[in-house]
N, C-alpha and C positions, 0 to 999 in steps of 0.2 A: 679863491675866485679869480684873482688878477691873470695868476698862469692857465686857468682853463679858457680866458676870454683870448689871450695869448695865440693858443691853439685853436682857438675857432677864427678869430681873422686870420691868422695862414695859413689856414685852410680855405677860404673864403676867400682868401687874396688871392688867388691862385686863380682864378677865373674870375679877376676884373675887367676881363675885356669884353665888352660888352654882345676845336675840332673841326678840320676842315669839316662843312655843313652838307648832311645829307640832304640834298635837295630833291628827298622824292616825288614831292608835286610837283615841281619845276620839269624834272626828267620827264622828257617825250612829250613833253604839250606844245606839239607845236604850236599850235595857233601864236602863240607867245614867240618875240624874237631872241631870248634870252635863256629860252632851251638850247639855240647854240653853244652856251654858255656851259652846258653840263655834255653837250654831245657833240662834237662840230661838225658831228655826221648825220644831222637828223635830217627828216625831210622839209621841205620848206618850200613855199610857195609865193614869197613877199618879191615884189620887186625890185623894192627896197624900203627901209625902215631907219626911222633916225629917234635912240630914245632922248625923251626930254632932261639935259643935263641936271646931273644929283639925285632925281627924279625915276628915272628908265627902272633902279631896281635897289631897294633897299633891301638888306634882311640883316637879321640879328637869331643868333640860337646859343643858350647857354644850357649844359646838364650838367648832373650830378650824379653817378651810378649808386651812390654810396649813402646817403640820407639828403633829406628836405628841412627848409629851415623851422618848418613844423615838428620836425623829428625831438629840436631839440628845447625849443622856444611855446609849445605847443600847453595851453594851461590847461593839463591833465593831474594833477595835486601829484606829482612826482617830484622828488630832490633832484633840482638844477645839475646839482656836483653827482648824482647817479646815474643819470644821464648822459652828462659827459664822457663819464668812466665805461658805462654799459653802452652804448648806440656809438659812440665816437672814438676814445682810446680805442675799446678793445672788439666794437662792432662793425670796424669796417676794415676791408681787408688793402693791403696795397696795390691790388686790381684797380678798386673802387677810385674813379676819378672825378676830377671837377676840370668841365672845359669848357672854351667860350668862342663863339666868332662872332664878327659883323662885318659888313661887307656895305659899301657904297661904291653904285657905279657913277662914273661922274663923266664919262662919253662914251657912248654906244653906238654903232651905226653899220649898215650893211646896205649892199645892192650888186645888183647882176651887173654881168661881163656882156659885151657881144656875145661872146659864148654861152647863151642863156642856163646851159648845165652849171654855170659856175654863180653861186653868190657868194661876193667877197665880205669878209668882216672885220670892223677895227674901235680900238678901244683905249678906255683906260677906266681902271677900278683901285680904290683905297678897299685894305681888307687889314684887319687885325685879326689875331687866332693866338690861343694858350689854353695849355695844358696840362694841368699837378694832379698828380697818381700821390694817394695817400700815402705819407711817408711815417708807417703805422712805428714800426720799432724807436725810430728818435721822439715820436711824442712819448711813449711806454718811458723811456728813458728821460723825459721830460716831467715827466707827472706824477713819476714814481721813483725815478732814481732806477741805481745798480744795486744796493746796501741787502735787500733780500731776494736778487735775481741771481745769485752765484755761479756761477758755469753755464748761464743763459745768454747766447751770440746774439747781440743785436746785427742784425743787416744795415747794413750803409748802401746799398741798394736801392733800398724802399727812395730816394729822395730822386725822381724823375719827373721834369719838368722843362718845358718849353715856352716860349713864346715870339711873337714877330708880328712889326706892324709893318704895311708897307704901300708901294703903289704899283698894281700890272699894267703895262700897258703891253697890248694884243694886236696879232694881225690873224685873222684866220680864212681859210677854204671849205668851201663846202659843193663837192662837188658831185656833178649827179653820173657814176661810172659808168652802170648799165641800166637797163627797162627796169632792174628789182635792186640795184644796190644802188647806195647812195655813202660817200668816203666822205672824210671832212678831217683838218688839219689846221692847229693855231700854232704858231710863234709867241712866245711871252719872252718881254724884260721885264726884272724884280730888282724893283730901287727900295731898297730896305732903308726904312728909318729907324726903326730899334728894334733889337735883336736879345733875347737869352735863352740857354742851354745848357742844362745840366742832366743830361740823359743817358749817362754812361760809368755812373759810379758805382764802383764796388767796395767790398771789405767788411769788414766784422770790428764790432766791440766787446769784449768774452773780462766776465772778473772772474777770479779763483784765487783759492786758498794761495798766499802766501807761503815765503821761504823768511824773509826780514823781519816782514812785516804780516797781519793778519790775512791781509787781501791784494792781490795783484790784479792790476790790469793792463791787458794786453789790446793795443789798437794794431789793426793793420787796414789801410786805406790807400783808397784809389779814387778821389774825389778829385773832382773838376765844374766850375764852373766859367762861361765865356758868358761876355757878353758885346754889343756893339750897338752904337749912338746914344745909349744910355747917359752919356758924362755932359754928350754935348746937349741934349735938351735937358740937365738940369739945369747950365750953366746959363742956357737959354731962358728957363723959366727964372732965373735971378736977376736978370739982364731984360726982361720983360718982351723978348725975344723969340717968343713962343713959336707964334703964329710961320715969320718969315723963315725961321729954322726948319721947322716940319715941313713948309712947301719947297725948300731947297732942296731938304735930303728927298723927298717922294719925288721930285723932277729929275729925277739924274745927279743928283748931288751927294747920295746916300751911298751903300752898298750893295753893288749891283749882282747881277743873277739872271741868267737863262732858262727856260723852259719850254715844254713840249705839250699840246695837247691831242690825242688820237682822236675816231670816233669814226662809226659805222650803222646802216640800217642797212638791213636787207629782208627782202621781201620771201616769205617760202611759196608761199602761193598768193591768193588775190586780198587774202582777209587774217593769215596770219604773219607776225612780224616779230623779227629779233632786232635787238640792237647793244650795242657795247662803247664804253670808251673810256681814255685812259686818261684823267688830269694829273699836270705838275708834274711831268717828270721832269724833274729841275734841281738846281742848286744856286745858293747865293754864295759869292765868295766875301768872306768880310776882310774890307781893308783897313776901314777908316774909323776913329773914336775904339778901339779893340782894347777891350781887357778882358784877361782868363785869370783865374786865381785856383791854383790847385795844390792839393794836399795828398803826400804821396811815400811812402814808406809803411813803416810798423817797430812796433817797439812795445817792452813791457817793462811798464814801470811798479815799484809797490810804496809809491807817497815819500813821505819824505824819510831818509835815511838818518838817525843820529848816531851814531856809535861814540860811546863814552868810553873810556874820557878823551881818548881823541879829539873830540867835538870841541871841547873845551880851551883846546891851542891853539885856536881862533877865535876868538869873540866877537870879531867883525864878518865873520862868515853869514852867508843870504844863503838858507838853504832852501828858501822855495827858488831864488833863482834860479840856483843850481840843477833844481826838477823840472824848470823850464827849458833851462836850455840842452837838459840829457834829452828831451823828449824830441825838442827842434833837430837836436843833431840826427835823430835816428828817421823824424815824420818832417820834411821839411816844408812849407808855408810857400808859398811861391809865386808870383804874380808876374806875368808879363803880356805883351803888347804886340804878340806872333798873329800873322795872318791865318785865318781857317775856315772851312769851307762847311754849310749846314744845307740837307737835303731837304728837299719843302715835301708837305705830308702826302703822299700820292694818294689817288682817288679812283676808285674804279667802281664803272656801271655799267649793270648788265640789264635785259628784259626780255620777255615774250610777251606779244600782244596779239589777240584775236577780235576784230572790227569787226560788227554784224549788225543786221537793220538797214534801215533805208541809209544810200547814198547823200550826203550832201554834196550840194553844188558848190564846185569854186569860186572863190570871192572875186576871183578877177582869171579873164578864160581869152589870150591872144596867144598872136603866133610868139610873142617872144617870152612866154612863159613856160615853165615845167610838164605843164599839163597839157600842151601842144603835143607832146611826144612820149610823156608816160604812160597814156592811156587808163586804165582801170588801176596797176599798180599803185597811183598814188591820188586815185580815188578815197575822201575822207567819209565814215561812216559814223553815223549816229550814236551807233554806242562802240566802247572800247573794254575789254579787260584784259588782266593779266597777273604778272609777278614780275616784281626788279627787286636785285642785288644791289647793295650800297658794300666797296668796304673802302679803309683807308690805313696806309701805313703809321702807326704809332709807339713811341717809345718801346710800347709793352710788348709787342706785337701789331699784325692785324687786327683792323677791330669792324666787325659787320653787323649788314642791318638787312632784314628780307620786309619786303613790302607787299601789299597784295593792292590792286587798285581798281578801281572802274572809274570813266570817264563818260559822259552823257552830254552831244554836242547840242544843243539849241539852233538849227539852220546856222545861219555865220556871224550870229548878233552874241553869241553866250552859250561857253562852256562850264561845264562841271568836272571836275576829279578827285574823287574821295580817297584816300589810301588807309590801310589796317597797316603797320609798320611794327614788327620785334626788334628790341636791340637791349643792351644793358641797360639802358635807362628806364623802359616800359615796354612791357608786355599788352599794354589797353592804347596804344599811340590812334589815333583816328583824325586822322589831319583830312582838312577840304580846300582846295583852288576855286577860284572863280573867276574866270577869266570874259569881260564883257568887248564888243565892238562896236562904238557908235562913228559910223562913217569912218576916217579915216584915222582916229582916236583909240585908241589900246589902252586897257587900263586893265592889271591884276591884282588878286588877293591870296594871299595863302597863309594858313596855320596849320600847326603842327597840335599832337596833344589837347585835343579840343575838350577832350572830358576833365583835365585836371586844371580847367581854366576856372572851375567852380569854387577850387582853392586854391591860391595861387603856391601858399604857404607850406604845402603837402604836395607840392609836385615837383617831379624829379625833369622836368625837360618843356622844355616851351622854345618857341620856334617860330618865327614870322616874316612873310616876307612882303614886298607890295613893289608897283611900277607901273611907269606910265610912259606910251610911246605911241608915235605917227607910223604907219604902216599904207603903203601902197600896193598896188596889185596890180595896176596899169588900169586901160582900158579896153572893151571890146574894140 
């Protein structure tokens, strides 16, 4: 029992933070100033807007593609230990992941140029993200041994994992180009405060019949793992030093990193509308608190050697040391403090949207507004539908998500967006927004997975986001 509980907190552990996040309710609602956030190209109509610090936009979203803690915990009169073995060892494949983000924004704010085509935007956001692809062959090897897998290759592979916490701070454009396009462009710095990376190892573990000995086995490896700030907030949390440590490194005191955010609407005619855009193309360079530990050769050993009576003209001879360190010479253990560079998960969103029904009127209608000069194009219409693409770069691959959605505006007091959402996690995802406007006061809701809220126990993906902000529009 102790080694299967073993194996379920490291798997579990693996998504304690509380994938970069598909924000499909988020995408394209305008009315919200925080859809900048997923498009810097969207259209927008605020004068300016200032979210309420900590407040402007919380979210949190954890899945699991591979089981729910129902799966295993679940009082169905089944053996706990056959469970394990059937649903966990040997039911989930090394696709199947556990990931996690949250996200506080802690300054938000935007407003027009002279140039009323332009709203400018600036910021800063605390975000943690990680994520562990089931590393199926080392628990197999964990729970059962090698003794009756003979000629069976473990993969060293299977062990990809990520994670980073950290702080953006943002400058971005949005700017309106023609009558039907509208571009938009952020600047990111990423002050990373801890950092790990193990998403690139390879190799095999293979036993076979012996030549000495009954059984041989053969390691060949290409393991790596990095990590950065790690050492310094432990040393912090011993030192009771928490607090001050983590607002150093999130201010510029961490490990820093550049980014790019793209983004575009454009208009085809008066009622249909694309849009796309591209987050994080970036990188963080680690300098600071850096350790990598990696393991790097191959060798085949078959246990320990006696050869008699040889053996016996040493009696102070250590033959397990000696099998330690044939293996160290050939597989070497290795740890150091080299600078290196990690790419942050890029994000891409795409849409089609078709507006129809009655026009709503704009919330705010002067010469130094959008709407002075766009005419019908950015005319806002009662109801909306369509289809948007989520995908993002991940260890494994791309990993995507196809959304379907309808929106239903209420005059300029309260919106609706409901989205149908496939991805590896669920095929049932039915997430709803609610977006309200009382005066000059913004306040949102959104969830994700709203059917498996019934259990929370048996559900593979939950997702939630909320914020609250001041928005102007000017006046007549």
């Amino acid at each position: 029992m102790k080694k299967h509980m073993i194996l379920i907190i490291a798997l579990f552990g693996l998504g304690s933070y509380a994938l970069g996040q598909n924000k499909s309710l988020l995408y394209d609602f305008s009315e919200i100033p925080q859809s900048l956030m997923v498009n810097p190209g969207v259209q927008s109509d605020f004068k300016w807007y200032a979210g309420v610090p900590a407040l402007s936009h919380l979210s949190f979203q954890v899945g699991s593609s591979g089981l729910s803690a129902n799966t295993l915990f679940a009082n169905d009169g089944l053996d706990f230990n056959d469970k394990v073995r059937d649903r966990l060892i040997f039911g989930m494949s090394p696709n199947d992941e556990l990931s996690g983000n949250y996200q506080i924004e802690l300054l938000n704010i935007g407003f027009r140029g002279r140039d009323t085509g332009n709203l400018y935007s600036a910021g800063i956001y605390h975000e943690g993200d990680a994520i562990g692809y089931w590393f199926k062959d080392y628990a197999i090897l964990a729970f059962e041994g090698n003794a009756d897998r003979v000629g069976q290759r473990f993969d060293l592979g299977h062990l990809k994992t990520r994670g980073d916490v950290l702080n953006v701070f943002h400058f971005g454009v949005n700017h309106q180009w023609k009558r039907n396009v509208t571009i938009g462009a952020r600047a990111k710095i990423y002050s990373s405060i801890a950092s790990f990376d193990s998403s690139k190892n390879k190799g095999f573990f293979v036993t076979t019949e012996g030549q000495n000995n009954l059984l041989a086995s053969t390691l060949d490896a290409d393991l790596k793992w990095r990590t950065s700030g790690i050492f310094d907030l432990r040393a912090a949390e011993e030192d009771g030093t928490i607090a001050s440590t983590v607002l150093k490194k999130g201010f510029f005191g961490g490990n820093l990193g550049l980014g790019f955010d793209l983004g575009f609407t454009y208009n085809l005619n008066e009622q249909t509308v694309i849009t796309g855009s591209l987050l994080d193309l970036g990188f963080i360079y680690h300098t600071k608190d850096v350790m990598s530990y990696s393991l790097k050769g191959n060798a085949t050993v078959e246990g320990v050697e006696i050869i008699l009576p040889d053996a016996l003209n040493d009696p102070n001879a250590d033959f397990w040391q000696e099998l330690v360190d044939e293996v160290e010479q050939f597989i070497p253990f290795e740890d150091n403090n080299k600078n290196y560079i990690t790419f942050r998960p890029t994000k891409l969103y795409a849409s089609i949207r078709y507006d129809f029904g009655e026009q709503v009127p704009p919330k705010g209608n002067c010469d130094c507004g959008p709407y002075a000069t766009l005419g019908s194009f950015r005319a806002k219409y009662a109801n909306s539908f369509g289809g948007q693409l989520y995908m993002i770069n991940r260890p494994r691959g791309p990993q995507a998500a196809l959304s379907a959605f309808y929106l239903r505006r209420l005059g300029n007091v309260m919106a609706l967006k409901t989205t149908y959402t496939i991805d590896k996690f669920s095929y049932t995802n039915v997430g709803l927004g609610l977006n309200l406007q009382a005066g000059p006061v913004n306040l949102y809701v959104m969830a994700d997975n709203l059917l498996g809220y019934g259990n929370i126990a048996n559900s593979n993906y939950a997702s939630f986001q909320l914020g609250l902000n001041i928005i102007s529009w000017g006046k007549n």
